[in-house]
C-alpha positions as CSV (number, residue, x, y, z in Angstrom):
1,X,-26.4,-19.7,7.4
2,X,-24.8,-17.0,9.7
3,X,-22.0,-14.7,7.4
4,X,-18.3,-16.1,8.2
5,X,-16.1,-13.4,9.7
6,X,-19.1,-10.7,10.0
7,X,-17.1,-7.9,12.1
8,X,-16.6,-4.5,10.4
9,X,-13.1,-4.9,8.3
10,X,-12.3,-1.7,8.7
11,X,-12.0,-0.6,12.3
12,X,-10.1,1.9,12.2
13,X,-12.1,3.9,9.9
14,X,-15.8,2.9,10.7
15,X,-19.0,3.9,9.7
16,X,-22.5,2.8,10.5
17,X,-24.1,1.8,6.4
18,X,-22.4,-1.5,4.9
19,X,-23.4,-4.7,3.8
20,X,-21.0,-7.4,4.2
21,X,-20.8,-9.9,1.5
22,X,-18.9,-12.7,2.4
23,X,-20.6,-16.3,3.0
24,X,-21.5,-18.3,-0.5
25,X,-20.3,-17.5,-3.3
26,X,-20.8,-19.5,-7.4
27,X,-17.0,-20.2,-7.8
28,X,-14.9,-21.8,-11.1
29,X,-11.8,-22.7,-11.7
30,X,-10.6,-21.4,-15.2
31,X,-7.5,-23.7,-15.4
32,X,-7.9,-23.5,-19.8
33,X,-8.4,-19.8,-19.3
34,X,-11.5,-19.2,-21.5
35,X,-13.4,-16.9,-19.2
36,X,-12.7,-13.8,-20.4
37,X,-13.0,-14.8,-23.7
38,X,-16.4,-16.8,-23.5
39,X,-17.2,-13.8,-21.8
40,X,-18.4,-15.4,-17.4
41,X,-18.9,-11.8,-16.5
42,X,-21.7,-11.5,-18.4
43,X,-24.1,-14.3,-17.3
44,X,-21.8,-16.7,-15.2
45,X,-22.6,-20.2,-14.8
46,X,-19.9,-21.6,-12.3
47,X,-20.2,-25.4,-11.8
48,X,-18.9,-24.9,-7.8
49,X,-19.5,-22.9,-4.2
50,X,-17.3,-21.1,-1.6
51,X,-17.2,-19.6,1.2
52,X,-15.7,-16.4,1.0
53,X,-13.1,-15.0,2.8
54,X,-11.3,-18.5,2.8
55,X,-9.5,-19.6,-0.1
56,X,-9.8,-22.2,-2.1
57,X,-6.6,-24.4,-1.0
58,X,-8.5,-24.0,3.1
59,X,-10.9,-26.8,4.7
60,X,-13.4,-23.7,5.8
61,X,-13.8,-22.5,2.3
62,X,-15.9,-25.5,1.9
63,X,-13.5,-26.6,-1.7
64,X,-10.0,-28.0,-0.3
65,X,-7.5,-28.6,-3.1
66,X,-4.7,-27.6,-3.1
67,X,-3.2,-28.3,-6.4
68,X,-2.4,-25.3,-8.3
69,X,-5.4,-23.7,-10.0
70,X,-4.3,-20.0,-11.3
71,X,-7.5,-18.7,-12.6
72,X,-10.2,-18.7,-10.6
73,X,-13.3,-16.9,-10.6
74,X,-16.5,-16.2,-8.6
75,X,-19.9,-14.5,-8.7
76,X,-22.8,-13.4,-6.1
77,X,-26.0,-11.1,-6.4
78,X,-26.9,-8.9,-4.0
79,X,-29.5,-6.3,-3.5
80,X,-29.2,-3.3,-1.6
81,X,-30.6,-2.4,2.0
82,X,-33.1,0.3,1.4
83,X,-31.6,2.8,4.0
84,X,-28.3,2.5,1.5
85,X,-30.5,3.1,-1.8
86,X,-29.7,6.6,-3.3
87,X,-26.5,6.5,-1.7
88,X,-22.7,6.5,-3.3
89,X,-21.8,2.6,-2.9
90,X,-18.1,1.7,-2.9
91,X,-17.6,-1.7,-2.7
92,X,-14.4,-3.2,-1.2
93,X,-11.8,-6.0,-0.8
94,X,-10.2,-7.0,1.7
95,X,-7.1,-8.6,0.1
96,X,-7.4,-11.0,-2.9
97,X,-4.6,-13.0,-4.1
98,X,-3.3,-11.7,-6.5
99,X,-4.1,-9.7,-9.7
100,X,-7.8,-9.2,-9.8
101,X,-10.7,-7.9,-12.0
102,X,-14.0,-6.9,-10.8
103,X,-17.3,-6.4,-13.3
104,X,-20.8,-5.1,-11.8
105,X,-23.5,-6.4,-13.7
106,X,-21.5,-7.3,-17.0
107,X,-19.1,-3.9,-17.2
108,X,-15.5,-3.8,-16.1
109,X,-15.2,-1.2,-12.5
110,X,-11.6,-2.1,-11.5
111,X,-8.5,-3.6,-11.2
112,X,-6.0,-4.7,-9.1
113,X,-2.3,-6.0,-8.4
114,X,-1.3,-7.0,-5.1
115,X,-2.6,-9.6,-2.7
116,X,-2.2,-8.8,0.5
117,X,-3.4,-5.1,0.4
118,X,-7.2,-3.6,0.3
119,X,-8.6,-2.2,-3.0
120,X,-11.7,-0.3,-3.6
121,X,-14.3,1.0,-6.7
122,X,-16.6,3.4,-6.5
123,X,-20.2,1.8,-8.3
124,X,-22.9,3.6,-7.9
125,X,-23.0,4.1,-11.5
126,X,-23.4,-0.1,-12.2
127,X,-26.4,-0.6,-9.7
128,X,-29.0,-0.3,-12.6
129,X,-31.3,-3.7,-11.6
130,X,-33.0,-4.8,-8.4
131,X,-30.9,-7.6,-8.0
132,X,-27.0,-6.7,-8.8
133,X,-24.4,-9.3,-9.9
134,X,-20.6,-9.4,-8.8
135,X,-18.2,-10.7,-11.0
136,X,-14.5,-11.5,-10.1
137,X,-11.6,-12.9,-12.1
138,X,-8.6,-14.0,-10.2
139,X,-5.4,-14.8,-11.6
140,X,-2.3,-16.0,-9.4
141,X,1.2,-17.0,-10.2
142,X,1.8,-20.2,-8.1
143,X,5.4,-20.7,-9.7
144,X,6.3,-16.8,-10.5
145,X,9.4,-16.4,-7.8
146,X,9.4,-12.5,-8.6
147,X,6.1,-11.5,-6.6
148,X,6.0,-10.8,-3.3
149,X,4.2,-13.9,-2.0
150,X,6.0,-14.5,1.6
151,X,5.4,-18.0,2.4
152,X,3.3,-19.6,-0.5
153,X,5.2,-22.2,-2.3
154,X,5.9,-22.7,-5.9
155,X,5.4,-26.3,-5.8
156,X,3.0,-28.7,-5.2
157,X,3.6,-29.9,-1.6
158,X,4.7,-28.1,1.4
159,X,8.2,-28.5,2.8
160,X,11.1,-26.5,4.4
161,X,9.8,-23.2,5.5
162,X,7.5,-22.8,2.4
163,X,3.7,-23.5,3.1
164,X,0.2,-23.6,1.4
165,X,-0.2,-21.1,-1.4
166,X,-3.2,-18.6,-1.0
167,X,-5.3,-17.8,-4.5
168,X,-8.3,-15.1,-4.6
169,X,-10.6,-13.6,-2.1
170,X,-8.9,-14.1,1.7
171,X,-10.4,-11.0,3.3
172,X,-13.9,-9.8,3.5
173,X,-15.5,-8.5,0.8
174,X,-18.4,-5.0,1.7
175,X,-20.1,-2.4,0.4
176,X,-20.3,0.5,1.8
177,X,-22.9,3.7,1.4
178,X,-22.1,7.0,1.4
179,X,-22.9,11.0,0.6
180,X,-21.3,12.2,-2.5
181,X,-18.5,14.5,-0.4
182,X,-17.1,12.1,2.2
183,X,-13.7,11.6,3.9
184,X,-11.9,9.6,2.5
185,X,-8.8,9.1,4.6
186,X,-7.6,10.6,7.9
187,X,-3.7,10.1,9.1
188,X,-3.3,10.7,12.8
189,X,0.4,11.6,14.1
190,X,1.3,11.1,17.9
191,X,3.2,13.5,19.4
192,X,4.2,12.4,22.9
193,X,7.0,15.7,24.0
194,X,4.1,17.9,23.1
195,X,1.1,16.1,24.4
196,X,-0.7,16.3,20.9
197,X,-1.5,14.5,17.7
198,X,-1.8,16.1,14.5
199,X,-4.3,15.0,12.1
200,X,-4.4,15.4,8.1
201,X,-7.6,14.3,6.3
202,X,-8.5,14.2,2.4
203,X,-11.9,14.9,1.4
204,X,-13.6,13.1,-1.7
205,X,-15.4,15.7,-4.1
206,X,-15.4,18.8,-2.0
207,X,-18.0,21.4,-2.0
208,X,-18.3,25.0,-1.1
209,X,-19.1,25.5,3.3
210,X,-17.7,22.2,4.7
211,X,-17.1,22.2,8.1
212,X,-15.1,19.1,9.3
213,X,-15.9,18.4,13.3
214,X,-13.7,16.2,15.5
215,X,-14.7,14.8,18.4
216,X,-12.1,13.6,20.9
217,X,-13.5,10.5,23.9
218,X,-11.0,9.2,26.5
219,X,-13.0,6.6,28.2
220,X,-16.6,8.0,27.2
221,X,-15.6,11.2,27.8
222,X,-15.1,14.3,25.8
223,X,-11.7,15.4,25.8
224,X,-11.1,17.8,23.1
225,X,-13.6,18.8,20.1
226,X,-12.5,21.0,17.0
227,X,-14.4,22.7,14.0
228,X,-12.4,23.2,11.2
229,X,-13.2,25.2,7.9
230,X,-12.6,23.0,4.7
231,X,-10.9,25.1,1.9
232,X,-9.8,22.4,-0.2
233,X,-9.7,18.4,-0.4
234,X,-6.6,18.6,2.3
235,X,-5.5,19.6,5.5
236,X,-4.8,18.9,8.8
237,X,-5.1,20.6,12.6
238,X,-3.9,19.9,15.9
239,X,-5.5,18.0,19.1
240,X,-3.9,19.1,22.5
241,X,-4.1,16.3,25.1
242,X,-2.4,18.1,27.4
243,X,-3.6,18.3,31.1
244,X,-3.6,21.7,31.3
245,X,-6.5,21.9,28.8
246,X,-8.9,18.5,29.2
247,X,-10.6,19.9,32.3
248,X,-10.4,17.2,34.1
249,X,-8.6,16.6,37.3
250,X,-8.5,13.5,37.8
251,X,-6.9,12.1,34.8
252,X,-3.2,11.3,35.2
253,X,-0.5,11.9,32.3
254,X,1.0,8.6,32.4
255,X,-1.3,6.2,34.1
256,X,-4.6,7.6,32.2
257,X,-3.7,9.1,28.7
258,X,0.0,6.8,27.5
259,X,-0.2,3.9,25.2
260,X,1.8,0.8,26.0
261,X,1.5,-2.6,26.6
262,X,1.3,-2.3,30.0
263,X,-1.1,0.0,29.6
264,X,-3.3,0.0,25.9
265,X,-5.1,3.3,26.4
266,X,-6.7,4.4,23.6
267,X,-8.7,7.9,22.9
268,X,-11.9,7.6,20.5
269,X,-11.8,10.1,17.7
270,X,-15.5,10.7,15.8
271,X,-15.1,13.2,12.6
272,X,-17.9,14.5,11.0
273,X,-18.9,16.6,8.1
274,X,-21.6,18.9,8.1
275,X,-23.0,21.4,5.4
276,X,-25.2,23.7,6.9
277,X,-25.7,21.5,10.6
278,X,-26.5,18.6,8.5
279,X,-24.0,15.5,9.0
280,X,-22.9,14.1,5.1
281,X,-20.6,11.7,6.6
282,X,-20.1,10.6,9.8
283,X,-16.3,8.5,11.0
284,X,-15.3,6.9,14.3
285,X,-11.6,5.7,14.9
286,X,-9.4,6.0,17.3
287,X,-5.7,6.5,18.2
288,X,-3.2,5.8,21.1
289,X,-0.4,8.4,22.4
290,X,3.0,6.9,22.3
291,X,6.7,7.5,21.0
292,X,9.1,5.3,19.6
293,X,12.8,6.6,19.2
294,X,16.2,5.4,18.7
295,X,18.2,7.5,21.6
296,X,21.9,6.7,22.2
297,X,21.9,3.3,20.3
298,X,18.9,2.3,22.7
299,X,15.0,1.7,21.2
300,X,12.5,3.7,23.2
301,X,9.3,3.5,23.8
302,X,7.1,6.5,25.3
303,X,10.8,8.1,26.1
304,X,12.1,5.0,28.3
305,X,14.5,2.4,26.9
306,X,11.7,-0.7,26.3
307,X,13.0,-4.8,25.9
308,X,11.2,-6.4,23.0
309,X,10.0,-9.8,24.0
310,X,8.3,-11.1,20.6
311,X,7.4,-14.1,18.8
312,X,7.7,-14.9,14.9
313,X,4.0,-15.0,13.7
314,X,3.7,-16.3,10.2
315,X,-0.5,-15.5,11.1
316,X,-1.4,-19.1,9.6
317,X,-4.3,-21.5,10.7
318,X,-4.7,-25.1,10.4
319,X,-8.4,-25.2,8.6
320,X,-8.4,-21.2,6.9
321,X,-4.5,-20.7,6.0
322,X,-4.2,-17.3,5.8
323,X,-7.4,-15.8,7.0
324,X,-8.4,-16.4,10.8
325,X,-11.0,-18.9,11.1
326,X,-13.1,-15.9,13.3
327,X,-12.0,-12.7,15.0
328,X,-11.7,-14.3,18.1
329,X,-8.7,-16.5,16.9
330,X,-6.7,-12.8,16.7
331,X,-7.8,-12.6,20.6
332,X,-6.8,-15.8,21.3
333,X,-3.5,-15.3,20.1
334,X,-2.4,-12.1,21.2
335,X,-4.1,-13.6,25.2
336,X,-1.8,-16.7,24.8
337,X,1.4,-14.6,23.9
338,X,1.0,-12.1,26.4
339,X,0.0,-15.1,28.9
340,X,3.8,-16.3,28.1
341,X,5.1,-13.0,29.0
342,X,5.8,-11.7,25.4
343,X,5.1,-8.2,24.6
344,X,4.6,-8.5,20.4
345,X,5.0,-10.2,17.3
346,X,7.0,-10.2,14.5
347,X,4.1,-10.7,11.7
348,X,6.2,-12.5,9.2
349,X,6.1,-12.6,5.4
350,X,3.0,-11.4,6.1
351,X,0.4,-7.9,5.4
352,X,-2.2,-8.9,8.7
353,X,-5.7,-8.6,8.8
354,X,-6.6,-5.0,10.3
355,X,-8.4,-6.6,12.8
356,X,-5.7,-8.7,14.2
357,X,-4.2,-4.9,14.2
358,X,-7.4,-3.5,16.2
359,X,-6.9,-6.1,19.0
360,X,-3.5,-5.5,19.4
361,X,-4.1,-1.7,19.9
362,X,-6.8,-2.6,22.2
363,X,-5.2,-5.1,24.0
364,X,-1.7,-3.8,24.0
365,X,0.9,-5.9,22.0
366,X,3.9,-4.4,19.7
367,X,3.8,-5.5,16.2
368,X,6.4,-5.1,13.4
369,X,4.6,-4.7,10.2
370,X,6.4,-7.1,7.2
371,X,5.2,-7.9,3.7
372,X,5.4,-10.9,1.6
373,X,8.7,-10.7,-0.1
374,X,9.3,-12.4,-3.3
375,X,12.3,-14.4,-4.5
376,X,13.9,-12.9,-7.8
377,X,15.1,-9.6,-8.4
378,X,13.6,-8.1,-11.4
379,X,12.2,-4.4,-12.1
380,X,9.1,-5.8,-12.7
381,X,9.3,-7.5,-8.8
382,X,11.3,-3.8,-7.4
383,X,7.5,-2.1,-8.9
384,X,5.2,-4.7,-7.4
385,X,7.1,-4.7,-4.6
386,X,7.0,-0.5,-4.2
387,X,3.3,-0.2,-5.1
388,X,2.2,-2.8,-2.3
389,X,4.2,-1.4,0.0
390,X,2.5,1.8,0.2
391,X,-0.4,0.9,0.0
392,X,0.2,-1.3,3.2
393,X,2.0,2.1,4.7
394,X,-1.5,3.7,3.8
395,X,-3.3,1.5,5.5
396,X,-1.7,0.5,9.2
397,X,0.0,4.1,9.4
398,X,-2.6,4.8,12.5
399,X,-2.2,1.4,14.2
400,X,-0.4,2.5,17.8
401,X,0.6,-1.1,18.1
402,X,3.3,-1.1,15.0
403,X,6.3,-0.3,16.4
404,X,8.7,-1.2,13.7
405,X,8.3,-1.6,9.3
406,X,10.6,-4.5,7.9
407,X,10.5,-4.2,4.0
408,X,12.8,-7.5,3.2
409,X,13.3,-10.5,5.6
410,X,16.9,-12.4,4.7
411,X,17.2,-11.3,1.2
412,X,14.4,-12.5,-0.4
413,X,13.9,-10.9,-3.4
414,X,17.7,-9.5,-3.4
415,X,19.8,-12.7,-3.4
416,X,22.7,-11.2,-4.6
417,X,22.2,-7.6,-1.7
418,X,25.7,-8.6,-0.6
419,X,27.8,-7.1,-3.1
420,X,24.8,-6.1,-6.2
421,X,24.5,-1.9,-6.2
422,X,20.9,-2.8,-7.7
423,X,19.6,-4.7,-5.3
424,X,21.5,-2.0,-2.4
425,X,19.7,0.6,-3.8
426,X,16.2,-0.9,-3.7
427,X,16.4,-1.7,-0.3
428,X,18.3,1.8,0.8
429,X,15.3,3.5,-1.4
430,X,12.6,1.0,0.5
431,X,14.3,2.5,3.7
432,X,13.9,6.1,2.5
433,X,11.1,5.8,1.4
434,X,9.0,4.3,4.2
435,X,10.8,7.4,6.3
436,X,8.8,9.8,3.4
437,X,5.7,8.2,4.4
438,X,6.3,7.6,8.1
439,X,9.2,9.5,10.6
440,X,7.6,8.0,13.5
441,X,9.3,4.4,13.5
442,X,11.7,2.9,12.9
443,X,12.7,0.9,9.6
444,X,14.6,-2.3,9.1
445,X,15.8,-2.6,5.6
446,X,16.7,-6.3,5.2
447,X,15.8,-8.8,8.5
448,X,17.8,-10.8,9.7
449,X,21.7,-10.2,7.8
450,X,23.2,-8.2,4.8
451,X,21.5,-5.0,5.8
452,X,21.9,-1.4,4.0
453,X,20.8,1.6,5.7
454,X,18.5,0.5,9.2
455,X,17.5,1.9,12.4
456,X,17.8,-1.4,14.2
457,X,20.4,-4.1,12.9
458,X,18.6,-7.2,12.9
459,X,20.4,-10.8,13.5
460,X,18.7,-14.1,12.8
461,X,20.4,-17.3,15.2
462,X,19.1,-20.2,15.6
463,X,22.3,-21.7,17.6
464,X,21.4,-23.3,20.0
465,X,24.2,-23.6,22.4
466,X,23.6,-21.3,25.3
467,X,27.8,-20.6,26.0
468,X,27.9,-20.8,22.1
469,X,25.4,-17.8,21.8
470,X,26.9,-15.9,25.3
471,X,30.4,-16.0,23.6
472,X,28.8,-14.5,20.2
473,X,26.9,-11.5,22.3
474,X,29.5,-10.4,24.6
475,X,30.5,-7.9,22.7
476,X,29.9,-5.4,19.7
477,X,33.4,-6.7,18.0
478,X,31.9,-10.2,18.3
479,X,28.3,-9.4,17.3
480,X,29.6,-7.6,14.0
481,X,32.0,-10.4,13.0
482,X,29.2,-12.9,13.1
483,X,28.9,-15.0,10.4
484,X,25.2,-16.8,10.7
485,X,23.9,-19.0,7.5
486,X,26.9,-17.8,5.6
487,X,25.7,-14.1,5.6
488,X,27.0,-11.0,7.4
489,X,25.6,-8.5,8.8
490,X,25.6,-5.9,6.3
491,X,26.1,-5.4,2.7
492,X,29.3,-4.8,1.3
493,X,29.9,-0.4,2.2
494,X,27.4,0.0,5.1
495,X,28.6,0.1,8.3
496,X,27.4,-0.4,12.3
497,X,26.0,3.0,13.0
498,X,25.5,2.5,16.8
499,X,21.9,0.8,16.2
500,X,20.4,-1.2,18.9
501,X,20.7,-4.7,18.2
502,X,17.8,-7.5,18.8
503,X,17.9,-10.8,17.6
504,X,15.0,-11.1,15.4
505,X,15.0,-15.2,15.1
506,X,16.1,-17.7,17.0
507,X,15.5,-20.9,18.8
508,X,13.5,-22.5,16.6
509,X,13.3,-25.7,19.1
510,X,11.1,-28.6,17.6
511,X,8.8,-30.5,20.0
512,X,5.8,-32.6,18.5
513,X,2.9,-32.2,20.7
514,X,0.0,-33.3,17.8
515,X,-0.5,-35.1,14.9
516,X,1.9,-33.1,12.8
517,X,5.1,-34.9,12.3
518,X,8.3,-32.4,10.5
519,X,11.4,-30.5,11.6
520,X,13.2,-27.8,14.1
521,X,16.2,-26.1,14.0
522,X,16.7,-28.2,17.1
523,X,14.5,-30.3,19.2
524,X,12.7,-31.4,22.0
525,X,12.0,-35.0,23.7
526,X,10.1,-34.2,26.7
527,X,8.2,-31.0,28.5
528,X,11.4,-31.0,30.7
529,X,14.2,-31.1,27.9
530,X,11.8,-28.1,26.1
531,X,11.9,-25.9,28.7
532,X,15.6,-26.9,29.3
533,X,16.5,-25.8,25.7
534,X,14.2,-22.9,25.9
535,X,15.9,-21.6,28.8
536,X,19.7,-22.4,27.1
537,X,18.8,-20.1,24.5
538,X,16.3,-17.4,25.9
539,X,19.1,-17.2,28.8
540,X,21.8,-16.4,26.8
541,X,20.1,-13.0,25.1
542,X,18.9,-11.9,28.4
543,X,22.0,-12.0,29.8
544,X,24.0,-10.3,27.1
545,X,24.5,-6.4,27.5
546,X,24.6,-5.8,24.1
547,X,21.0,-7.3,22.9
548,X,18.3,-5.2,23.2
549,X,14.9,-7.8,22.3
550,X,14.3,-10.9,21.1
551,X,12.2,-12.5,18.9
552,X,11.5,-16.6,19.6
553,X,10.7,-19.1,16.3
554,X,7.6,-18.9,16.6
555,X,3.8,-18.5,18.1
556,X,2.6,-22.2,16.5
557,X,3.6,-25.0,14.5
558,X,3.1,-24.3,10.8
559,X,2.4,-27.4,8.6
560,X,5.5,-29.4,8.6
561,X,7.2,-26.6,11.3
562,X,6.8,-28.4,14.5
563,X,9.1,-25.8,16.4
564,X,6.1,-23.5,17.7
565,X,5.3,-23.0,21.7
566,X,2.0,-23.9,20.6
567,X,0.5,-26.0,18.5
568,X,-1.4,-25.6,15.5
569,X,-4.5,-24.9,16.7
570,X,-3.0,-23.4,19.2
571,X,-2.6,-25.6,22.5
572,X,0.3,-24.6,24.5
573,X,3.1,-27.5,24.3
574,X,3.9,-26.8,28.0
575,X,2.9,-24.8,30.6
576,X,2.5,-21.2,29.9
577,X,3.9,-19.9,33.2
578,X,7.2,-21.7,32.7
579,X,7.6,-19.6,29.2
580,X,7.0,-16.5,31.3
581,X,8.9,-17.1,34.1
582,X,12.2,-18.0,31.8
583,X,11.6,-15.1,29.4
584,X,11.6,-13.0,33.0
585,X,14.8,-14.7,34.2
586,X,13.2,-16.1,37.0
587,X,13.1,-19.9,36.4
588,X,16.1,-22.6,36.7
589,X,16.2,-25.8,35.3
């Protein structure tokens, strides 16, 4: 049996000796919770198989229930590749859903809240058989409204906008072999005005004469290389990629070396170690130069005021749920958008796979990066909520393609944002402190209404009267005395600040093109009246001085959400090229 989703999970940060470990896997639920106390990690005997990366609840895991099961657990053996014998192993997750623990051959390693981030444990020390064992313990919170779990319901059945809950292992699981000093993470920092990126590195146990090399590739060839002198476990250095000093003639500023979509270049970056001239770790990755900036109330991209043209992804699939069925259905996606004449998404509700993250940087497509917010405001949530969202801001920070964080979406998780100096001050600090992590993008505190401090003010719409909506756009005045689903656009004591101003949802137009029946904010009774009510709506923004990007409800139908362009496995509902030519103003009804 070939290994479901066998690509290398981590590609920006990719080195040559790993095992992956997904495919079958001995699996239990633990619904009595007895596990830990009958003691499974020690010699498991689980009565069931899955397929790992796909949950339980999904048709590919091989299981499909979906009732609620909070305890799960699973096993598998493996035995290392001799070339990664005598080696450090770290063995990593993916993302598992959501508090986990992890034994290797009976003893406890690690554990982990969070389940839509990557975690990570260093056992070399466990590997004492020929045959090692892999224990995990899983427990979720199917009806816990306070943690961040986005679009999983807390009931049985799917309805509304609430879908199929996700429990345990949905992204791949590795191992990974490595030399005892080793990078451990690299942060790379665009710099557009100066024609440079910056990088800062953290080395893991550092010894005495380390010299860290970077390599810099611009379509296969050398650019820029660096030797740097490791003092410590930190540092950084600059890259010039300015023409002056690439020695190349023929490469041109703009056309040649500037990320965007139009034009998704990307430079390949290899960092090595080296002790003496010998290589103890070895890294490729890879970055794209571009800017984004707020200038004069306008968003810019590469120093040039840029219209957002983006769909609302919720990155759910008809037979794997959360996790794509294979990498290709990330290509698929992004080819079918673009094919429609968007330039992004709006992942919603949602920490994405990195490597729906690599193909947009290769392919060229904007993303604004969005976690799974919870419901209830608690300071148990405000901590869960914190922790995961740095270690999402840890992992995408590199992606060129994420042009935009969004912390909260509608005030989930702060009901009461409005008027509550609590919940005001958890997402004014979110805002802060995403800019301590990251100064290069911009931040959205709360999507869609009732926002604090923001870079962009957000406004979701789903009217879907075209003179209704031109009215409501025609002016700032108007804009800010908009009064959509009850809400305002800020909180009670923060004020317009000149941001740009994109509508972030709207049309939301229902049109059933399969065998899933359900709901729309409006809908559809023909390819002719779709495209109509497509062009009412889209129209309107385009026309209004004032808006700045849109962002459409959404990629696909979802379950019971029928209002998608394309279906749910992803067949356009009509022609592609009429999408494109409305969202370019260039088509009539």
């Amino acid at each position: 049996m070939s290994i479901p989703r066998p690509e290398y999970p981590r590609p920006q940060f990719q080195r040559d000796s790993w095992l992956n470990l997904n495919g079958e896997w001995n699996f239990s639920f633990d619904d009595s919770d007895v596990g830990r106390k009958s003691e499974w990690f020690q010699n498991p005997q689980f009565d069931e198989r899955i397929i790992v990366p796909y949950a339980f609840q999904s048709k590919m895991s091989g299981i499909n229930k979906r009732e609620f099961h909070d305890i799960v657990w699973y096993s598998k053996e493996f035995m290392l590749p001799d070339e990664m014998k005598d080696k450090r192993i770290i063995l990593h997750f993916g993302a598992v859903d959501y508090a986990s623990e992890v034994w290797v051959n009976g003893r406890l390693c690690t554990t982990h809240e969070g389940g839509h981030v990557p975690f990570s444990v260093d056992i070399t020390q466990l590997l004492d058989r020929k045959v090692n064992l892999i224990v995990v313990r899983v427990q979720d919170y199917s009806k816990d409204l306070s943690i961040p779990r986005g679009k999983q319901y807390w009931k049985p059945n799917s309805e509304s906008i609430f879908y199929t809950g996700t429990t345990g292992i949905w992204q791949t699981v590795w191992l990974e072999a490595l030399s005892d000093t080793y990078i451990e993470k690299i942060w790379i920092t665009p710099d557009l005005d100066q024609r440079c990126v910056t990088v800062e590195y953290e080395i893991k146990d550092q010894c005495s004469d380390i010299i860290l090399e970077s390599n810099v590739r611009l379509a296969g060839r050398t650019v820029s290389k660096n030797r740097v002198n490791v003092l410590g476990n930190r540092g950084k250095f600059l890259i010039s990629l300015d023409n002056r000093y690439l020695h190349y003639d023929d490469i041109v500023w703009y056309d040649d070396i500037v990320w965007s979509p139009e034009n998704p270049v990307l430079f390949d970056i290899n960092m090595k170690l080296l002790k003496a001239d010998f290589v103890v770790d070895n890294v490729d990755s890879y970055f794209g130069l571009r800017k984004i900036s707020i200038q004069n109330g306008k968003f810019m991209l590469n120093n040039k005021p840029y219209y957002q043209k983006m769909l609302l992804d919720q990155g759910y699939w008809e037979d794997s749920l959360l996790t794509a069925p294979t990498d290709a259905d990330f290509i698929k996606d992004i080819e079918l958008c673009k094919r429609m004449g968007f330039n992004g998404v709006r992942k919603h509700q949602k920490i994405e796979d990195p490597r729906f993250l690599y193909w947009a940087d290769k392919m060229g497509f904007l993303v604004w990066g969005e976690i799974a917010n919870s419901f209830a405001y608690s300071r148990q949530y405000a901590q869960r909520m914190t922790c995961e969202w740095l270690e999402m801001l840890n992992r995408d920070y590199n992606h060129p393609c994420i042009v935009a964080w969004t912390p909260i979406n509608e005030s989930w998780g702060v009901p009461n944002i409005l008027n509550n100096r609590n919940e005001q001050a958890h997402s004014a600090s979110l805002y802060w402190l995403t800019k301590s992590i990251d100064q290069t993008r911009p931040v959205i505190s709360n999507d869609g209404w009732e926002h604090t401090k923001s870079d962009i003010l957000t406004i979701h719409d789903y009217e879907h009267k075209g003179e209704v909506l031109r009215t409501r756009y025609s002016t700032i005045d108007s804009i800010l005395k908009a009064d959509n689903a009850d809400r305002g656009v800020f909180a009670e004591g923060w004020f317009y600040e000149d941001q740009p101003i994109i509508i972030s949802e709207f049309g939301g137009i229902s049109y059933k093109k399969s065998d899933w029946s359900g709901w729309g904010y409006s809908s559809a009774s023909s390819d002719e009246d779709f495209a109509k009510r497509y062009h009412e709506v889209v129209s309107a923004l385009l026309e209004s001085k004032n808006i700045q990007g849109f962002v459409y409800t959404q990629i696909t139908d979802v379950e019971q959400e029928i209002n998608g362009l394309l279906t749910y496995r992803r067949e356009p509902k009509i022609d592609p090229d009429i999408i494109k030519m409305i969202n370019e103003g260039k088509w009539k009804p």
